[in-house]
N, C-alpha and C positions, 0 to 999 in steps of 0.2 A: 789328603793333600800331599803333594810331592816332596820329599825330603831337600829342602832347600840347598846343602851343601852338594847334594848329590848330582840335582838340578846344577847348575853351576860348573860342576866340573862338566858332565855332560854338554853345557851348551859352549865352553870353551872347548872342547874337542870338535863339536860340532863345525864352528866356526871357523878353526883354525885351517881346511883346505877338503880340498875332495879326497884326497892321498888317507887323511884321517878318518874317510864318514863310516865305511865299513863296521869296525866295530860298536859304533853305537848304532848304528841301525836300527836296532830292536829297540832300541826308548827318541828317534828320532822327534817326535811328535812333543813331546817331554824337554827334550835338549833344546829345541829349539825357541819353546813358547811358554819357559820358565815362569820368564819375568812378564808374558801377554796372556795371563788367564780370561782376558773378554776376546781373544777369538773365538767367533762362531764356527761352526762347526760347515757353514757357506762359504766362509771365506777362504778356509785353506784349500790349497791344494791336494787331494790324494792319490797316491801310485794303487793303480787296481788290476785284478789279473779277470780276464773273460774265461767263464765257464772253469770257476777255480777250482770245482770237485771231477775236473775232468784228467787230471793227471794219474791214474790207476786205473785206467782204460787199456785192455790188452786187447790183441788179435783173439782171444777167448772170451771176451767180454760178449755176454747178450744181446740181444738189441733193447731198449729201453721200452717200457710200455706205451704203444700205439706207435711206433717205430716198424718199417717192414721189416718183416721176418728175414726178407731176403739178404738184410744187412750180413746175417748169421754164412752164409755161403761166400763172405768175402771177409772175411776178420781179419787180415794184415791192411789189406785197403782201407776198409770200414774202420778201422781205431786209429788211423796213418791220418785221416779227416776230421778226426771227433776230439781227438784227444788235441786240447788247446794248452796245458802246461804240465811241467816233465818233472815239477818238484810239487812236495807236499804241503796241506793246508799249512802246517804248521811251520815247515822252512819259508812257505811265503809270507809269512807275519812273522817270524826273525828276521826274515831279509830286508821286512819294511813296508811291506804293503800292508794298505788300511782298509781297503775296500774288499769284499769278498763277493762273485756271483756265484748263488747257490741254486741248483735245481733242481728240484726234490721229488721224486715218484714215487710208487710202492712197487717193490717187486718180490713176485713168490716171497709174501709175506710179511716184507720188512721195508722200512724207508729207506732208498738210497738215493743218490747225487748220481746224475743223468747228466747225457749230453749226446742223444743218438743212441749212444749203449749205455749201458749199467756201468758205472765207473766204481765205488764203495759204496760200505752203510755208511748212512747219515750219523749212525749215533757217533762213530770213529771220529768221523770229522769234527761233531762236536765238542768233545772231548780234548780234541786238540786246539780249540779257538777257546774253550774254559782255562787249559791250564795256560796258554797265553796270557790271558787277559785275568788270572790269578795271580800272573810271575811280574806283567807290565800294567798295572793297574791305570798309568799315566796316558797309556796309547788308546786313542779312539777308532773303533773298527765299524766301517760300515756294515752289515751284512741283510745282504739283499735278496731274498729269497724272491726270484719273477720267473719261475714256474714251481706252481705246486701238487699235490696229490689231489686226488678226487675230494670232494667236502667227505667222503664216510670217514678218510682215513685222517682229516684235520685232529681231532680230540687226541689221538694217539702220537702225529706232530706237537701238538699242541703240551702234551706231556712231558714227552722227551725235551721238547725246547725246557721247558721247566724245570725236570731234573738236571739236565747238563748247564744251563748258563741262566738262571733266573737269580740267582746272586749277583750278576755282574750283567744283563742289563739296564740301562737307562733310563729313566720315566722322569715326566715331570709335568706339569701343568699345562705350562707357558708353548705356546705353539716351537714347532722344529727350528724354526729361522731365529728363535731368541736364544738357543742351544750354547751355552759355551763351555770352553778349555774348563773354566774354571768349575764350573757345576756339575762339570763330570768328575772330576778330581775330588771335590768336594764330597760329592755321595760313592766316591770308591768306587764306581760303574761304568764301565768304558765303553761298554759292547751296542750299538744302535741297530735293532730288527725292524728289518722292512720289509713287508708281503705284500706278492702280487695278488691278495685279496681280501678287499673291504671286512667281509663278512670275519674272515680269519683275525685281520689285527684291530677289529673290535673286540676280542675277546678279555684283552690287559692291556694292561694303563701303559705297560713297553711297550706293545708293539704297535708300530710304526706302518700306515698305509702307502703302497707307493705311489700316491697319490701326491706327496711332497719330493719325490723326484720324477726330472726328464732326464732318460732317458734316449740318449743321440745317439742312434743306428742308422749308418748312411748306405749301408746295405752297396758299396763300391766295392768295385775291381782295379781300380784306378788309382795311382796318386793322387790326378789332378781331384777326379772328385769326391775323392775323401776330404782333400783340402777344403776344398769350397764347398761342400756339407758342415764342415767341422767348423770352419770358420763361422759360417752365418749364424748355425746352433749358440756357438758360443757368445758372436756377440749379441745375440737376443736373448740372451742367458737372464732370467728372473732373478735378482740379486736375492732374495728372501729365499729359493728354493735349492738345494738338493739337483747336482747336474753332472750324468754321468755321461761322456764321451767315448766314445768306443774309435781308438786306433788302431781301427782291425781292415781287413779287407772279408767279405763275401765268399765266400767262395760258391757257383753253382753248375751243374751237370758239366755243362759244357765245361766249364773250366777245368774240369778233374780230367775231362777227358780228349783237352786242349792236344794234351803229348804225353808218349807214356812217361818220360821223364818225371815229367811234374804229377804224377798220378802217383809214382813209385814215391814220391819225397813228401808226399801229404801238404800237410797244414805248414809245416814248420818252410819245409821251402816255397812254398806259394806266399809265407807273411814276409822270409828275407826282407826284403826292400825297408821294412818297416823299420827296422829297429833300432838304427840310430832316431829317427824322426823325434820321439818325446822330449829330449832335453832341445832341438832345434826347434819342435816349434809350439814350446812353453814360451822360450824366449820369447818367439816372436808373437803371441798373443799377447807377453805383459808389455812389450815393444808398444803395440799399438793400443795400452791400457784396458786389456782384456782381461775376465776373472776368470780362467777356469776353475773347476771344481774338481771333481776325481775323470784322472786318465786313466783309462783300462785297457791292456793289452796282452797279446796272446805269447806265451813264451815270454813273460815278463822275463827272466835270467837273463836269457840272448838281449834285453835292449839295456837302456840304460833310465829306465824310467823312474826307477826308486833315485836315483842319484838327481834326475830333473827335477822331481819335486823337492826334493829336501833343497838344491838350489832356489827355485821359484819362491819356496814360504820364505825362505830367509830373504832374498829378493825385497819382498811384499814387508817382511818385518823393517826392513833397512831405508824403503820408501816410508814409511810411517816413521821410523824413528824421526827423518828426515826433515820433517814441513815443520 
């Protein structure tokens, strides 16, 4: 359980403006929800990044397995498109985000995080979301594994999760949606795994089927129809389940090859547009009494999405104190 004094100062800093949030970042989850240990783990909001083992992706980078080969004869291009975040697992869980997409393959050999190309080993990343969640006991991290390796090479995933973070994931009886602040704090285990395969996260009592999240891909080019994707997901949002938003745009052929401008600036300037949007339209979901769940987006740094949620939960804490 969290050091009550510690707790405290934490949610007074928290509290006291946005000017302040910076430095606590890394126990934001903690600061905030001190003194509300029956938040479920449904309720809060979380900042998440898309394709978070995608940031170690170079113009050298491979293509990923069952990826064309052809990717290899454009490597500035090809990683200019793949690579969705510029900082590391580990900077993006200091900076605040709780949610992690992980995509997992084998290549010549070994398990790495994929996204088109070979971005790192898996084991690195892992390593780095252990000593995290060793250092921040208090912070709950999604981690969403929704592509995996072939079944041969499950056992050997399966191990590796085990040596790096089987201290510090979560189990428990009681279905996902009865999940709270308090019973992770309590058992010292912050970390929640969840795989894109049944058969996979039957193996232990942690892991998690992603069968307890939706997953909202609106697959747009568009403002307008991200909005109106985003919006409807949301407000059909299952209040029991696990709901991940994607404030991303699509990107496909055509578009890459729309102008060479936008072909040469990749991912990063085709998402522009985006990146104020998460604190504007947090608001404007809890405006109209909407609950989201984890925001994910690409170039999380460039937006301001860790600073929307940590506004929103406090939001959501300030209504409840409220009634």
């Amino acid at each position: 359980m969290l050091s009550i004094p510690i707790s405290l100062a934490l949610l007074s800093a928290v509290t006291a403006g946005e000017g302040d949030l910076q430095p606590v970042r890394t126990d934001w989850v903690a600061a905030l929800h001190a003194e509300h240990p029956r938040t479920r783990l449904v309720d809060l909001v979380l900042p998440g990044t898309h394709d978070s083992g995608s940031h170690a992706i170079t113009s050298d980078s491979p293509p990923a397995p069952g990826e064309p080969r052809l990717y290899s004869s454009f490597g500035a291009l090809a990683s200019a498109w793949a690579r969705t975040q510029e900082r590391s697992i580990a900077e993006q869980l200091s900076d605040g985000i709780r949610y992690l997409d992980l995509r997992v393959a084998r290549h010549e050999g070994e398990l790495v995080l994929v996204h088109g190309l070979v971005s790192r080993k898996l084991a690195g990343a892992l390593e780095e979301i252990r000593s995290f969640a060793q250092a921040h006991p208090g912070e709950p991290v999604l981690l969403d594994f929704q592509a995996m390796p072939k079944a041969p090479a499950h056992p050997e995933l399966d191990a590796l999760l085990q040596d790096s973070l089987s201290a510090h994931l979560f189990e428990a009886a009681a279905p996902l949606d009865t999940w709270t602040l308090g019973a992770l704090w309590e058992s010292g285990r912050s970390l929640v795994a969840i795989f894109d395969h049944h058969g996979f996260a039957a193996r232990r009592t942690a892991y998690v089927s992603r069968r307890v999240l939706d997953s909202v891909w609106t697959d747009s080019r568009t403002l307008e129809g991200l909005r109106e994707r985003l919006d409807a997901s949301i407000r059909s949002r299952a209040p029991d389940r696990l709901q991940c938003a994607y404030l991303t745009f699509t990107p496909r052929l055509e578009t890459i090859l729309s102008s060479p401008g936008r072909a040469r600036s990749g991912l990063a300037g085709f998402t522009e547009p985006l990146r104020e949007l998460p604190g504007r339209w947090l608001a404007r979901w809890l405006d109209a009494g909407l609950r989201p769940n984890v925001i994910s987006v690409d170039f999380y740094d460039r937006t301001d999405v860790v600073s929307a949620a940590i506004a929103a939960n406090r939001r959501l804490l300030e209504g409840e104190e409220g009634r």
